[in-house]
N, CA, C and O atoms as a Tripos MOL2 file, in Angstrom:
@<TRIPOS>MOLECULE
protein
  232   231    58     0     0
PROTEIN
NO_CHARGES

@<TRIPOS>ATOM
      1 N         165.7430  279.5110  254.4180 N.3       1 UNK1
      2 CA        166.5740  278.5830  253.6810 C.3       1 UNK1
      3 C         166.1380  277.1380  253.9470 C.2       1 UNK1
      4 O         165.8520  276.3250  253.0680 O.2       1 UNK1
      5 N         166.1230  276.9500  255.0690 N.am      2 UNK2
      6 CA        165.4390  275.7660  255.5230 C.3       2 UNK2
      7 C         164.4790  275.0090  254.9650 C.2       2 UNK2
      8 O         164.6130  273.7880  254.8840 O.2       2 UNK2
      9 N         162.9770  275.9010  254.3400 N.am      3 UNK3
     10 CA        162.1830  275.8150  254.2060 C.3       3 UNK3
     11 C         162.4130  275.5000  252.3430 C.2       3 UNK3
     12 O         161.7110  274.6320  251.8250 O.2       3 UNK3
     13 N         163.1980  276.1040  251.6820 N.am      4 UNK4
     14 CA        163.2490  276.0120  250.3700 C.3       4 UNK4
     15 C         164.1040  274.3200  250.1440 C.2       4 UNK4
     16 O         163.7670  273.5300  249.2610 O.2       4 UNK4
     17 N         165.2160  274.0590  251.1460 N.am      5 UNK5
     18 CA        165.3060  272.8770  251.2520 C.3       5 UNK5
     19 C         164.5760  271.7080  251.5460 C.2       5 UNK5
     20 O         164.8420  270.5630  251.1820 O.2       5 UNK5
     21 N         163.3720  272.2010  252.4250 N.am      6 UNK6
     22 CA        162.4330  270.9810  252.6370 C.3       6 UNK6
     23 C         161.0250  271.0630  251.3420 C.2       6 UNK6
     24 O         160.2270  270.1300  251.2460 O.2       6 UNK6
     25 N         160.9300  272.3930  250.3920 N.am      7 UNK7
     26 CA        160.0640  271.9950  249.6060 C.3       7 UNK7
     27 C         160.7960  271.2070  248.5540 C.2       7 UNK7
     28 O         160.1730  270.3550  247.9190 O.2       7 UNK7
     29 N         162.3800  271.4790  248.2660 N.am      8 UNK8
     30 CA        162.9080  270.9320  247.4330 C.3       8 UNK8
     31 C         162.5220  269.4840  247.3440 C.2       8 UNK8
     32 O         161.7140  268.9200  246.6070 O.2       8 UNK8
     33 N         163.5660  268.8850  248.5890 N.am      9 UNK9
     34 CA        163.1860  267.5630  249.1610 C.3       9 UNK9
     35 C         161.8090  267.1440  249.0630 C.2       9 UNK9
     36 O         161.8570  265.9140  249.0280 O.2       9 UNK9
     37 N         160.5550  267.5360  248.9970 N.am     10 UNK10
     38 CA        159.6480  267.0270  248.8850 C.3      10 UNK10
     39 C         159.1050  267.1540  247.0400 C.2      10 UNK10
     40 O         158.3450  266.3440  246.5090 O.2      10 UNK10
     41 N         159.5580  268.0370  246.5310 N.am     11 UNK11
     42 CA        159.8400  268.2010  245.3830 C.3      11 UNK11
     43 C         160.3750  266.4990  244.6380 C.2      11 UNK11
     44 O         159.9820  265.4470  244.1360 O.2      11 UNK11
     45 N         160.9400  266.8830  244.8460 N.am     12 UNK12
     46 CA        162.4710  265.5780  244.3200 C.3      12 UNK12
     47 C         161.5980  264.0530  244.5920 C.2      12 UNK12
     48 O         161.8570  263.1780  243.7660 O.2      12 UNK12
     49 N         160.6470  263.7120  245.6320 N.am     13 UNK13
     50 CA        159.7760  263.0390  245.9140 C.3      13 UNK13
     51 C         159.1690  262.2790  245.1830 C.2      13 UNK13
     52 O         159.0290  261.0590  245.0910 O.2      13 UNK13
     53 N         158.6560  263.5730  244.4240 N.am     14 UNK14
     54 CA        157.4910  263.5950  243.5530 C.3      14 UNK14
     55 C         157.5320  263.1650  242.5420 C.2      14 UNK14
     56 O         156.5480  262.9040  241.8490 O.2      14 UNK14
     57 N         159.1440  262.9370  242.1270 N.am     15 UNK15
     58 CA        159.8010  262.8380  240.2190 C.3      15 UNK15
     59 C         159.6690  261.2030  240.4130 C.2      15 UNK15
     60 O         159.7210  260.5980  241.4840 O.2      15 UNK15
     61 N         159.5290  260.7850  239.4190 N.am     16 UNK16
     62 CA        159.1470  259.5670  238.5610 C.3      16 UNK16
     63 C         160.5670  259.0250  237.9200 C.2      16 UNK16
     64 O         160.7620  259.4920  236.7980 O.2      16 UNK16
     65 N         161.5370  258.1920  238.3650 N.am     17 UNK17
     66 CA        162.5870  258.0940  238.0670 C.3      17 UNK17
     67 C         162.8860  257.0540  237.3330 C.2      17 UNK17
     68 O         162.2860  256.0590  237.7410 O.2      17 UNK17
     69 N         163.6530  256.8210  236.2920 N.am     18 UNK18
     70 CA        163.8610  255.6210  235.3130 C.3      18 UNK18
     71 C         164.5530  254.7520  235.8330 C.2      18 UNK18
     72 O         165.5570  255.1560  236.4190 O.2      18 UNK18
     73 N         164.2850  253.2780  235.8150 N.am     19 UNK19
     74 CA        164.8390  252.3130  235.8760 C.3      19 UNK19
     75 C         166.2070  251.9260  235.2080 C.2      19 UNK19
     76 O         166.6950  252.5890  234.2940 O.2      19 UNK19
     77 N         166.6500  251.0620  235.6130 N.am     20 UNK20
     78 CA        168.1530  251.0210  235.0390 C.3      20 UNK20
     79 C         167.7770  250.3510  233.5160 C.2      20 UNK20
     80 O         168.6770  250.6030  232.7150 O.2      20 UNK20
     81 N         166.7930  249.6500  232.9950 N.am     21 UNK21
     82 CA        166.6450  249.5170  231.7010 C.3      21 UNK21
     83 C         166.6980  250.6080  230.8850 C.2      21 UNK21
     84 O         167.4990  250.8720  229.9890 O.2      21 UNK21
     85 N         165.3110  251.4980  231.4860 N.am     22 UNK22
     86 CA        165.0310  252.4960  230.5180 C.3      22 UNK22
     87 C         166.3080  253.5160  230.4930 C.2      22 UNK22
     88 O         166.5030  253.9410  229.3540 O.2      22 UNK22
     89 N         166.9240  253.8490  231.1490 N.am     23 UNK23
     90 CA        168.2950  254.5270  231.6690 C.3      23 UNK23
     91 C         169.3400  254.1150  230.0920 C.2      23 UNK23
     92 O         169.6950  254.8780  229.1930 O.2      23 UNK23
     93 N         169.5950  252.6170  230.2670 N.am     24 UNK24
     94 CA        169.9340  252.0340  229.7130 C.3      24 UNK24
     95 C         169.6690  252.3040  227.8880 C.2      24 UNK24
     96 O         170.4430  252.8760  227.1200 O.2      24 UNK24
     97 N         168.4680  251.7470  227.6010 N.am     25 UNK25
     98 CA        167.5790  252.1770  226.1680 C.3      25 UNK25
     99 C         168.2820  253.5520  226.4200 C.2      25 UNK25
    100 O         169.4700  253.6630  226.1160 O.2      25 UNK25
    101 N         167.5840  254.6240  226.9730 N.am     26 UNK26
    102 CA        167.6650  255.9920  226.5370 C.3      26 UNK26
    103 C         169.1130  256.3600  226.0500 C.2      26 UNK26
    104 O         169.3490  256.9170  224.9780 O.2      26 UNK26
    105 N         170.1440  255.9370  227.0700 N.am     27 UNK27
    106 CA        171.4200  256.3270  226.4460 C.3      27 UNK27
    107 C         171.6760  255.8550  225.3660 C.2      27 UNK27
    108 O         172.0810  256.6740  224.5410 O.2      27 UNK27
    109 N         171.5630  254.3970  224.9070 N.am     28 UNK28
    110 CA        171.8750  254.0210  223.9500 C.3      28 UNK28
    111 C         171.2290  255.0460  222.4400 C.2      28 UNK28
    112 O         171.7050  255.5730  221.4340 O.2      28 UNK28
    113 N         170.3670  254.9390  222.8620 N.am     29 UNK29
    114 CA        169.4660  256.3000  222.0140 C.3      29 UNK29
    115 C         170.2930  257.2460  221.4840 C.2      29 UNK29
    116 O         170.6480  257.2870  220.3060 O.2      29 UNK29
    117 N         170.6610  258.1540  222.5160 N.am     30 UNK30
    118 CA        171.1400  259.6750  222.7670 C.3      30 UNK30
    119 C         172.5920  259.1160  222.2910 C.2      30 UNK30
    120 O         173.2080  260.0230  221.7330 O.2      30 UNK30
    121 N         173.2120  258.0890  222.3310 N.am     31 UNK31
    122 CA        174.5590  257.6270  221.7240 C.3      31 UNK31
    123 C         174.7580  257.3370  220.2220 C.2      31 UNK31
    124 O         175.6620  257.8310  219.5470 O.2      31 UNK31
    125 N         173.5160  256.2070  219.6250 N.am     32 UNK32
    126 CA        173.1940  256.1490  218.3210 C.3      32 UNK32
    127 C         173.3220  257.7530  217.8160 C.2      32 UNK32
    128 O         174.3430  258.2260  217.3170 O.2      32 UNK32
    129 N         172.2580  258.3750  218.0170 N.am     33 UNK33
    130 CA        171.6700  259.7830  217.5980 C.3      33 UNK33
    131 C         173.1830  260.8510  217.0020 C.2      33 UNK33
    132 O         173.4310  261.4690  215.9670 O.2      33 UNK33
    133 N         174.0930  260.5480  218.6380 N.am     34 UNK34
    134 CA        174.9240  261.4640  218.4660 C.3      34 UNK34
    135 C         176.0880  261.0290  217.2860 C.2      34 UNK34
    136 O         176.7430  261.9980  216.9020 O.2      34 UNK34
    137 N         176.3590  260.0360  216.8060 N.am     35 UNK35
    138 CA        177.3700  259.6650  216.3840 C.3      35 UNK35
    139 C         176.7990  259.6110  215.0040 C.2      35 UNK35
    140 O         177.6070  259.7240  214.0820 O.2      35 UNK35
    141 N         175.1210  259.4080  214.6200 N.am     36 UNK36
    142 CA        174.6830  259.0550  213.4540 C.3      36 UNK36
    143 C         174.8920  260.8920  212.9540 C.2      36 UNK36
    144 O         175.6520  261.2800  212.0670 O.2      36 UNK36
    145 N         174.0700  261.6960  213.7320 N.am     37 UNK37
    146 CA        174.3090  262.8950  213.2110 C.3      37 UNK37
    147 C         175.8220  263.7700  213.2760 C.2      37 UNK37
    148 O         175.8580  264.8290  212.6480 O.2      37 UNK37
    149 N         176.9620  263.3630  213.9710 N.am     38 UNK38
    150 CA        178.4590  263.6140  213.7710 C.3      38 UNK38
    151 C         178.6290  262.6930  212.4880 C.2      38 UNK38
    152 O         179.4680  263.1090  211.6890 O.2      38 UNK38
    153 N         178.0520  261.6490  212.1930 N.am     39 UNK39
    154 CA        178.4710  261.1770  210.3110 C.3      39 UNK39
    155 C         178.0970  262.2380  209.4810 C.2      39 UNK39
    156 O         178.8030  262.8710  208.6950 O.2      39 UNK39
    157 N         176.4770  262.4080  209.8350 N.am     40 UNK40
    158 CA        175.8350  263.4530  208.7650 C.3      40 UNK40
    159 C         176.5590  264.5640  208.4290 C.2      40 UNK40
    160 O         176.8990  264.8580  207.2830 O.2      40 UNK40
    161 N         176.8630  265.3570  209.7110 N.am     41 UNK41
    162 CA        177.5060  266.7160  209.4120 C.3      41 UNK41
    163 C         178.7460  266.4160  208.9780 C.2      41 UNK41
    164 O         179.3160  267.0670  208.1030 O.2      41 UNK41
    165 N         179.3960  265.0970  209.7480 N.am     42 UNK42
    166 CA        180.6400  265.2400  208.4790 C.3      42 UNK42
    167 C         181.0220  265.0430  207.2170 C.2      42 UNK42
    168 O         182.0300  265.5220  206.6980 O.2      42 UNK42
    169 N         179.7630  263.9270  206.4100 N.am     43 UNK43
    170 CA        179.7930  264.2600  204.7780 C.3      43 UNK43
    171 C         178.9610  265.0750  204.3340 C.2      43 UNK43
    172 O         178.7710  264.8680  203.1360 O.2      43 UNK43
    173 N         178.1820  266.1730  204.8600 N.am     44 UNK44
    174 CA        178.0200  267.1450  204.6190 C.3      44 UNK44
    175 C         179.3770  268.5060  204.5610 C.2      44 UNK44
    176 O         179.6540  269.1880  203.5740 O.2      44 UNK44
    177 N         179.8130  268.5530  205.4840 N.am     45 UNK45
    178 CA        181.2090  269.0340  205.6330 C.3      45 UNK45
    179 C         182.1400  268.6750  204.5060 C.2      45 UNK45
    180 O         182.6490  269.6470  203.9480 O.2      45 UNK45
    181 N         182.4890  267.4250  204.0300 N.am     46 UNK46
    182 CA        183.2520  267.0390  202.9590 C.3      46 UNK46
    183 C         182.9060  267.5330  201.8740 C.2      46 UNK46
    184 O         183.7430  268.1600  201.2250 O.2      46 UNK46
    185 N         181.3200  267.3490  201.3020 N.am     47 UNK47
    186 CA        180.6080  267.6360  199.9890 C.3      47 UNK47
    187 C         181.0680  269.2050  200.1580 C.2      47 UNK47
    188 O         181.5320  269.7930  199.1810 O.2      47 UNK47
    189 N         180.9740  269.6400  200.9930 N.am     48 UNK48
    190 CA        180.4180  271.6810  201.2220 C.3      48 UNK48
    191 C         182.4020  271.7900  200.5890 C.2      48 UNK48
    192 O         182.9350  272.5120  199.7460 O.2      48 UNK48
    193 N         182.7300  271.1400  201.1330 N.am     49 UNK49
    194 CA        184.5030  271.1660  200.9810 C.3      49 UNK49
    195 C         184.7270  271.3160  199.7770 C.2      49 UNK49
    196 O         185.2570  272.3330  199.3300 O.2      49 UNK49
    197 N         184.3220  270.2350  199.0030 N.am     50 UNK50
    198 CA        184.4820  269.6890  197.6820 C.3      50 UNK50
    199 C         183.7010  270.4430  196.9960 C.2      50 UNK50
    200 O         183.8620  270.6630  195.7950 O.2      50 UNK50
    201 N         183.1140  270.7400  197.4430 N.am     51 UNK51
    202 CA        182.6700  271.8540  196.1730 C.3      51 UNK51
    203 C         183.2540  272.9450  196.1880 C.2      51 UNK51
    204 O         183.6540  273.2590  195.0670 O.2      51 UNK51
    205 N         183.5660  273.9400  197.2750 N.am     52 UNK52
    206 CA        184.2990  275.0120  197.1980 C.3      52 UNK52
    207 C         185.4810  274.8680  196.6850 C.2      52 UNK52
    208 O         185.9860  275.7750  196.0240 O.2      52 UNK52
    209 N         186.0780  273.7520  196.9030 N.am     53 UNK53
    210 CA        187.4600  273.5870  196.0880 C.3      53 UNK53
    211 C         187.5130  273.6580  194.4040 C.2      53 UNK53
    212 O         188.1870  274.3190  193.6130 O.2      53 UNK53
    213 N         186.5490  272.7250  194.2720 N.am     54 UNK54
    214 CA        185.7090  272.6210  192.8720 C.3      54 UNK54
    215 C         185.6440  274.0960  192.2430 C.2      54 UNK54
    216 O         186.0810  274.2540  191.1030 O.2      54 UNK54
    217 N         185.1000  275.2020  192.9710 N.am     55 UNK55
    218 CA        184.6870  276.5160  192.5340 C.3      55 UNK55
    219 C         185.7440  277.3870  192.5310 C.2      55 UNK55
    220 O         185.8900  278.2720  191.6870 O.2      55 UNK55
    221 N         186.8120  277.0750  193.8440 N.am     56 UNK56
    222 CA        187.9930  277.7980  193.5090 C.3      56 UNK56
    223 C         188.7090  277.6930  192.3540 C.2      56 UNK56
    224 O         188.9290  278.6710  191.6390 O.2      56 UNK56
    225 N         189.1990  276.2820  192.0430 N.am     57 UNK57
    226 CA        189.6030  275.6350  191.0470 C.3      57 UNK57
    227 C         189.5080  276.1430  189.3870 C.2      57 UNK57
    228 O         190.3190  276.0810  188.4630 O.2      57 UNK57
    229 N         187.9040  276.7470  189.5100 N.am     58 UNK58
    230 CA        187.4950  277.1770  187.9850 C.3      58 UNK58
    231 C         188.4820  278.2070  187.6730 C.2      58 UNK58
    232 O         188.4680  278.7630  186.5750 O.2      58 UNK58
@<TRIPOS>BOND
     1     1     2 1
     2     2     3 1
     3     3     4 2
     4     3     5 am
     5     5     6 1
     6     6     7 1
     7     7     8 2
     8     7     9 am
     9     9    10 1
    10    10    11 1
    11    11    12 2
    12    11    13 am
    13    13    14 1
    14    14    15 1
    15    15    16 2
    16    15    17 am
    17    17    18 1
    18    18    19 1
    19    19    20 2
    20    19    21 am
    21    21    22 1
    22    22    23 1
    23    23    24 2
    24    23    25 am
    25    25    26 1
    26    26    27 1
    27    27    28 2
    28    27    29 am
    29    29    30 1
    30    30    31 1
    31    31    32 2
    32    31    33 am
    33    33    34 1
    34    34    35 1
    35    35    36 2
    36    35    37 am
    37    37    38 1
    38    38    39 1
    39    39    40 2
    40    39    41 am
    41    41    42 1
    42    42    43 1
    43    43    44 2
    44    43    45 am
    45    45    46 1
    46    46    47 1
    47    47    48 2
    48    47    49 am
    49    49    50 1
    50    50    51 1
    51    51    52 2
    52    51    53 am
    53    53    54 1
    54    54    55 1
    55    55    56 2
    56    55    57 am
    57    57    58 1
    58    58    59 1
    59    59    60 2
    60    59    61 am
    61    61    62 1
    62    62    63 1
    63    63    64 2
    64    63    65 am
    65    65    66 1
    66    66    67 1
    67    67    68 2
    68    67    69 am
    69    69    70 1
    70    70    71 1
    71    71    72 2
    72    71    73 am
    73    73    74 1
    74    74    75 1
    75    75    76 2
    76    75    77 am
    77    77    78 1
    78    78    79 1
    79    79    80 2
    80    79    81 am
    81    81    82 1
    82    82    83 1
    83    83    84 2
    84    83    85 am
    85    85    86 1
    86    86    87 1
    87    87    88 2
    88    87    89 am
    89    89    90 1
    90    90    91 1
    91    91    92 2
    92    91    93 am
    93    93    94 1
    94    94    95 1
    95    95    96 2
    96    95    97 am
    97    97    98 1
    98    98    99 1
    99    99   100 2
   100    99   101 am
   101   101   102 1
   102   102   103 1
   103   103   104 2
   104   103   105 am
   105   105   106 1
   106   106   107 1
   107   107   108 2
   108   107   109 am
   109   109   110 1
   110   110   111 1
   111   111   112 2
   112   111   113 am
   113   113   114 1
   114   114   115 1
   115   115   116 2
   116   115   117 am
   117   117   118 1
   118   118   119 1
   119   119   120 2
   120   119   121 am
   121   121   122 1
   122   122   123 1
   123   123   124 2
   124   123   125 am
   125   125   126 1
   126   126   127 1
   127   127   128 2
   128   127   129 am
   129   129   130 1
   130   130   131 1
   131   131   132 2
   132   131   133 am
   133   133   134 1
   134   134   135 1
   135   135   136 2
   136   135   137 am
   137   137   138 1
   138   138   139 1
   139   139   140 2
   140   139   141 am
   141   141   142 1
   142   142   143 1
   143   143   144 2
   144   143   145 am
   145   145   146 1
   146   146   147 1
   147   147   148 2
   148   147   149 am
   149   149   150 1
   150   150   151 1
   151   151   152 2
   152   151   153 am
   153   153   154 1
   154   154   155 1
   155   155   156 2
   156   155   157 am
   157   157   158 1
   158   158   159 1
   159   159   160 2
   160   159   161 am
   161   161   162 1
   162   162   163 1
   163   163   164 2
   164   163   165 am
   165   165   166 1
   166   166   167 1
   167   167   168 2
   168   167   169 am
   169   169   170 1
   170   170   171 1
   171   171   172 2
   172   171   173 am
   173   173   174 1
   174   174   175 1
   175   175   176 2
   176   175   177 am
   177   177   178 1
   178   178   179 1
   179   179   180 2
   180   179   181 am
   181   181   182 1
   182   182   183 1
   183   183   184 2
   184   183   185 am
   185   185   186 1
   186   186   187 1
   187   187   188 2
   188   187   189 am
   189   189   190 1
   190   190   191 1
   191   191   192 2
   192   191   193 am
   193   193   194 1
   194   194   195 1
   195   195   196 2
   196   195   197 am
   197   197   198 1
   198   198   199 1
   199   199   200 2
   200   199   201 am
   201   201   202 1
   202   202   203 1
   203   203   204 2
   204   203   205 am
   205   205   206 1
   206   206   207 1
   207   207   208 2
   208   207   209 am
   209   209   210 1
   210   210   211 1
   211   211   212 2
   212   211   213 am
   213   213   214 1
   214   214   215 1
   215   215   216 2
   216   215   217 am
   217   217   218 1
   218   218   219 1
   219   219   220 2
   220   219   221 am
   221   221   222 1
   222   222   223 1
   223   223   224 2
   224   223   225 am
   225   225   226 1
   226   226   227 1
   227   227   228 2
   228   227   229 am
   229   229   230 1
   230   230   231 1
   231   231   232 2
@<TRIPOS>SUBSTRUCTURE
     1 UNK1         2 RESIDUE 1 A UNK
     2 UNK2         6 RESIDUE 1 A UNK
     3 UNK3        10 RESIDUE 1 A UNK
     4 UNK4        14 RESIDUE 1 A UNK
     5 UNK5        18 RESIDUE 1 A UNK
     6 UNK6        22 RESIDUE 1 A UNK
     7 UNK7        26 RESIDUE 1 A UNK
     8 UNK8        30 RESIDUE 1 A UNK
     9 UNK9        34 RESIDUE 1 A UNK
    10 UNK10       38 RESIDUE 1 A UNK
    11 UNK11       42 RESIDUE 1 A UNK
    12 UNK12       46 RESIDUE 1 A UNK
    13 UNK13       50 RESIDUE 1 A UNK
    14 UNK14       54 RESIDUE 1 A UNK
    15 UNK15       58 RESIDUE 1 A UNK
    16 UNK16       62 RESIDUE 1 A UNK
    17 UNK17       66 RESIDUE 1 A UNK
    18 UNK18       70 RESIDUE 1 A UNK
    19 UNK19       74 RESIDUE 1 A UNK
    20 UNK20       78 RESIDUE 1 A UNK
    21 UNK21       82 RESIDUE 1 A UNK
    22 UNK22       86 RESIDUE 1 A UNK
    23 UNK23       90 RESIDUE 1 A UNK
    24 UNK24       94 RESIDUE 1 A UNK
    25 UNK25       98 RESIDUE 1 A UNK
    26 UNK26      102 RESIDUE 1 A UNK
    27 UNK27      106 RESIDUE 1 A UNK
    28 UNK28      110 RESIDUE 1 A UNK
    29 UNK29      114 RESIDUE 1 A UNK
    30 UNK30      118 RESIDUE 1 A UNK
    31 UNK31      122 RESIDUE 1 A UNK
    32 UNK32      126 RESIDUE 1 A UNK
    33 UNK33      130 RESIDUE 1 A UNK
    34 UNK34      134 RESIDUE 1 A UNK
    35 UNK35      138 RESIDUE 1 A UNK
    36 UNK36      142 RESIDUE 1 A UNK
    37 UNK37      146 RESIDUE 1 A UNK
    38 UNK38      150 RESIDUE 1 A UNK
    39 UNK39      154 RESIDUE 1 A UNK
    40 UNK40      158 RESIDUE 1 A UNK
    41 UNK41      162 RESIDUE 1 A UNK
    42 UNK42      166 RESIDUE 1 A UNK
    43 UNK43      170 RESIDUE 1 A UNK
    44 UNK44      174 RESIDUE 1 A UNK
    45 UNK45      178 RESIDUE 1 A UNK
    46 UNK46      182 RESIDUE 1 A UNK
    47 UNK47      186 RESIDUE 1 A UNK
    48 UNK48      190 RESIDUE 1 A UNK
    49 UNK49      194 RESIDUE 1 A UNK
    50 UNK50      198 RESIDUE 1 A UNK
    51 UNK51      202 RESIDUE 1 A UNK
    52 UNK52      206 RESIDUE 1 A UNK
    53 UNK53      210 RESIDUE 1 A UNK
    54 UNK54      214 RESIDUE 1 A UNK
    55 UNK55      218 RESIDUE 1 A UNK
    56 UNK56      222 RESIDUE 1 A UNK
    57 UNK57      226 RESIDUE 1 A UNK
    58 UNK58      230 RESIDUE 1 A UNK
């Protein structure tokens, strides 16, 4: 056990870690992204709506 903890730890070493900018950028990213594609699917969702209503309707 010991031993899987100290390759870990030397593991973890090795990683290349983002700065608080890029940290920064990236979320903003992954935040844009998420909210632009929760618009998409939701007037997609509306249209898909509106039309089935549309088709019931006939």
């Amino acid at each position: 056990m010991i031993r899987y903890i100290k390759g870990t730890i030397a593991e973890m070493k090795k990683v290349t870690w983002l700065n608080g900018s890029e940290t920064s950028r990236d979320t903003s990213y992954v935040i844009f992204s998420a909210i632009f594609f929760a618009g998409f699917l939701g007037i997609v969702d509306y249209l898909v709506g509106l039309g089935v209503r549309l088709l019931m309707n006939r």
